[in-house]
SELUMDO-839390 format. One record per atom (N, C-alpha, C): x, y negated, z; residue number from 1; atom name. Coordinates in pm, 1 decimal. Last residue first. Example, Ala and Ser with C-alpha at 12.3 -4.5 7.8 and 13.67 -1.06 7.14 Angstrom:
REM residues 2
((1285.0; 225.0; 708.0); 2; "N")
((1367.0; 106.0; 714.0); 2; "CA")
((1290.0; -3.0; 787.0); 2; "C")
((1319.0; 569.0; 780.0); 1; "N")
((1230.0; 450.0; 780.0); 1; "CA")
((1320.0; 330.0; 780.0); 1; "C")
END
This chain:
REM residues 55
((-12625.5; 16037.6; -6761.6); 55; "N")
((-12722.1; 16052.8; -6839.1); 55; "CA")
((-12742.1; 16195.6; -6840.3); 55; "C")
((-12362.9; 15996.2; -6585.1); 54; "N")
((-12531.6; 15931.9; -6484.5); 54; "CA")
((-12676.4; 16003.0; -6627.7); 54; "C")
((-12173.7; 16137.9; -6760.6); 53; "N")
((-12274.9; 16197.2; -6658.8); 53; "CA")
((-12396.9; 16162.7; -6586.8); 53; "C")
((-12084.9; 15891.5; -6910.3); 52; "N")
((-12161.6; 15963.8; -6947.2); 52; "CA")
((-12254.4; 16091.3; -6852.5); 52; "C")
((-12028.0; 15730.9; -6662.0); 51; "N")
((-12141.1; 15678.6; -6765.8); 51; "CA")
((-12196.1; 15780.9; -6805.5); 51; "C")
((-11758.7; 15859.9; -6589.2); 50; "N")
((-11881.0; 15873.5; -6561.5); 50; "CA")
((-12025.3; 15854.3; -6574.7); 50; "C")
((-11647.0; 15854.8; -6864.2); 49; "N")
((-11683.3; 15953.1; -6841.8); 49; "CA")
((-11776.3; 15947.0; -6740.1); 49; "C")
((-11613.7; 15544.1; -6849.6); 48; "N")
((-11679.8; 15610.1; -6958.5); 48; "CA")
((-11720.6; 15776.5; -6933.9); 48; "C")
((-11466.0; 15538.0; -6606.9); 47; "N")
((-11557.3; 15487.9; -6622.2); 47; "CA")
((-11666.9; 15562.5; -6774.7); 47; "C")
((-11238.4; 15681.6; -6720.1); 46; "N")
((-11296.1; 15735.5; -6582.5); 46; "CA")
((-11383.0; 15658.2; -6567.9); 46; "C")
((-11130.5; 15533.8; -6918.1); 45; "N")
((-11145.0; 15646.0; -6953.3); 45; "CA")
((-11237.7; 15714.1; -6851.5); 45; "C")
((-11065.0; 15253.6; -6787.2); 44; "N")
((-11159.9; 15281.3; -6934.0); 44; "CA")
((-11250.0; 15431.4; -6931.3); 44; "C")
((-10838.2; 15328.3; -6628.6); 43; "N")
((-10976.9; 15312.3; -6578.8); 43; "CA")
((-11094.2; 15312.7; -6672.5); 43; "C")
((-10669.9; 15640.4; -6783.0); 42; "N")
((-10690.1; 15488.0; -6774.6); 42; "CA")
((-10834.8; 15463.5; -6680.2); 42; "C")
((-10421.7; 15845.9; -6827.0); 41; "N")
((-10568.1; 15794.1; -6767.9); 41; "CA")
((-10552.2; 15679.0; -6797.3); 41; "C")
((-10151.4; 15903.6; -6935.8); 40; "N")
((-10203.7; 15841.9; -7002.1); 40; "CA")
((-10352.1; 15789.6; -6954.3); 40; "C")
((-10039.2; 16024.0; -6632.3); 39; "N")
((-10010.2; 15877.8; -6681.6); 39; "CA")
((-10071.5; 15799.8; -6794.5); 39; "C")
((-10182.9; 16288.1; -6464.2); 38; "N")
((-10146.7; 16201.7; -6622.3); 38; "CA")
((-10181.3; 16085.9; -6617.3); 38; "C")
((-10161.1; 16324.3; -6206.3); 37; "N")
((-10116.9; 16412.2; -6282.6); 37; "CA")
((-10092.7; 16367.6; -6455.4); 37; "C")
((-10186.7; 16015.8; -6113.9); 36; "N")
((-10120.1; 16142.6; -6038.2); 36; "CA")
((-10063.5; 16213.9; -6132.8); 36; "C")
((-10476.1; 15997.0; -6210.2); 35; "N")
((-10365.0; 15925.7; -6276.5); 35; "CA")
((-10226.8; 15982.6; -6206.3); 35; "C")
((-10659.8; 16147.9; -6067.2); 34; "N")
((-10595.2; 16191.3; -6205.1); 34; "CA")
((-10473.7; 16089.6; -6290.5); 34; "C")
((-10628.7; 16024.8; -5860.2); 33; "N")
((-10597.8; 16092.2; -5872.9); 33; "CA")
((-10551.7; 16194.7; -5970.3); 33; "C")
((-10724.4; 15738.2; -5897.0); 32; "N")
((-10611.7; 15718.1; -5839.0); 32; "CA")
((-10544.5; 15870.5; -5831.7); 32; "C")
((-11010.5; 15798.7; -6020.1); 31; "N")
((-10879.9; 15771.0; -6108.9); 31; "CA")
((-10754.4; 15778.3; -6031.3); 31; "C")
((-11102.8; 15898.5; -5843.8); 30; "N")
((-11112.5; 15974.7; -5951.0); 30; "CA")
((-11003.3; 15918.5; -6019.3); 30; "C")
((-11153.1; 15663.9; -5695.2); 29; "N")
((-11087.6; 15762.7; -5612.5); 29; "CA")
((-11035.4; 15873.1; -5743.4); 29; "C")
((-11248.2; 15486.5; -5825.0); 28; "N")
((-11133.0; 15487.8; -5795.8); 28; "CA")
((-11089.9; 15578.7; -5737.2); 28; "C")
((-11553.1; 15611.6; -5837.6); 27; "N")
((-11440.4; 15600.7; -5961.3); 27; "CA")
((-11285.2; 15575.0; -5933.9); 27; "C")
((-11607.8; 15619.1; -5557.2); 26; "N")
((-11574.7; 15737.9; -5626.7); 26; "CA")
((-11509.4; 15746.6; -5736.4); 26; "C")
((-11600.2; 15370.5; -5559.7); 25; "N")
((-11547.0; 15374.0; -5488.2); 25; "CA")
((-11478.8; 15548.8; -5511.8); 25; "C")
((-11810.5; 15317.9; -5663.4); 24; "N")
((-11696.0; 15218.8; -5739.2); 24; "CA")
((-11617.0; 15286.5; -5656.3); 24; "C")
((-12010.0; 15412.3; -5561.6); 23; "N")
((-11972.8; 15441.2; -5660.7); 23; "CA")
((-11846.1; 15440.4; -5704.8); 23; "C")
((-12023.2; 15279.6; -5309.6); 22; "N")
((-12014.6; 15420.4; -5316.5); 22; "CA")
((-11947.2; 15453.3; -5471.0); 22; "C")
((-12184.8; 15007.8; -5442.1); 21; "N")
((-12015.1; 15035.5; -5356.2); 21; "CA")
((-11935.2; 15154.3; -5358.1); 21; "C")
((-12396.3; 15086.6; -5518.8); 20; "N")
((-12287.1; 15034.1; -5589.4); 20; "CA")
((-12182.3; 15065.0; -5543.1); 20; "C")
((-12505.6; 15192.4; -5283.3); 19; "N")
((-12498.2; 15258.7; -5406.3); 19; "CA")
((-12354.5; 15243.9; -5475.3); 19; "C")
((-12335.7; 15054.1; -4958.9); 18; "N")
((-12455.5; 15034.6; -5102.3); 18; "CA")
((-12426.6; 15145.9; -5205.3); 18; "C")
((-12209.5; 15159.3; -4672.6); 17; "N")
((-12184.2; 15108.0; -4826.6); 17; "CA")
((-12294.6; 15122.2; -4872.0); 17; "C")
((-12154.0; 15078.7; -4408.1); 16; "N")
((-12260.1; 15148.8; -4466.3); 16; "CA")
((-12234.8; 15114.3; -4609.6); 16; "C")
((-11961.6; 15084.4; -4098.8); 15; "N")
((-11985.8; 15086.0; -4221.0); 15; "CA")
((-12067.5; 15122.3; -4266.5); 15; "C")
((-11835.5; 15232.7; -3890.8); 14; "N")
((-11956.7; 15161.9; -3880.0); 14; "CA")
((-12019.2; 15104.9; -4023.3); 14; "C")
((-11567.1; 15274.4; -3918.1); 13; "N")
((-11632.8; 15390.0; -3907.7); 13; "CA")
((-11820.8; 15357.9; -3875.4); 13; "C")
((-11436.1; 15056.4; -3897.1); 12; "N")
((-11439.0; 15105.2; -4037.1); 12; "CA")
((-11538.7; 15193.3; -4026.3); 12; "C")
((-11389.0; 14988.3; -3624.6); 11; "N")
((-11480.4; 14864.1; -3701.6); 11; "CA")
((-11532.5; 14980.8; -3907.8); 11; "C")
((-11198.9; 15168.2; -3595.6); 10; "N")
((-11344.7; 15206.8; -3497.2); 10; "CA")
((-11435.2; 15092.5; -3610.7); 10; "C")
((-11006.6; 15074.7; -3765.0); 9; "N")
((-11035.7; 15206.9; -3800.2); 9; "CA")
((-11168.6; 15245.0; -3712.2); 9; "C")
((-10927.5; 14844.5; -3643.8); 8; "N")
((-10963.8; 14846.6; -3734.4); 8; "CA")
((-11048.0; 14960.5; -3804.2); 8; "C")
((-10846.3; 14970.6; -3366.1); 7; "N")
((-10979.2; 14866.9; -3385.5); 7; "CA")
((-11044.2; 14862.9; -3525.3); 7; "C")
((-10617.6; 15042.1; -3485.9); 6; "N")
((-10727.2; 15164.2; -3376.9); 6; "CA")
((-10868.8; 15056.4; -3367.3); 6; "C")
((-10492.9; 14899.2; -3542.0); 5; "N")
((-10523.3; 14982.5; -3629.4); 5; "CA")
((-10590.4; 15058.6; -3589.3); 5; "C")
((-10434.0; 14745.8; -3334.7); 4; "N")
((-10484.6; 14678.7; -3446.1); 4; "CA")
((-10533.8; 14786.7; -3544.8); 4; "C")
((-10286.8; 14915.3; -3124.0); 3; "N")
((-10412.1; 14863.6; -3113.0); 3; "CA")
((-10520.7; 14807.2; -3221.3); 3; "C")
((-10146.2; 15186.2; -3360.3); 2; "N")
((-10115.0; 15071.7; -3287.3); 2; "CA")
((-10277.4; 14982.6; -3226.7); 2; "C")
((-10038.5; 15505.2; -3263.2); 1; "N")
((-10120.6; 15414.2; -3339.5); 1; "CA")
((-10131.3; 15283.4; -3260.6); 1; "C")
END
């Protein structure tokens, strides 16, 4: 590993994300993975579904 990426990765591990952030962050993660297995996902689709769970 290179110095730049060993700094970068100690600077990453200090972090605190917001709600928001967290979130947005779980939706992409949700999508970058179901889009993996089906090409028809969309971000539309993984947003609307989680909408519907915050209720």
């Amino acid at each position: 590993m290179t110095e730049k990426l060993a700094a970068l990765m100690e600077r990453a591990r200090h972090i605190v994300m917001s709600g928001p952030q967290q979130e947005e962050q779980r939706r992409s993660f949700a999508y970058g993975n179901t889009k993996i297995e089906n090409d028809l996902i969309t971000r539309k689709m993984v947003d609307e579904r989680a909408e519907a769970l915050k209720r």
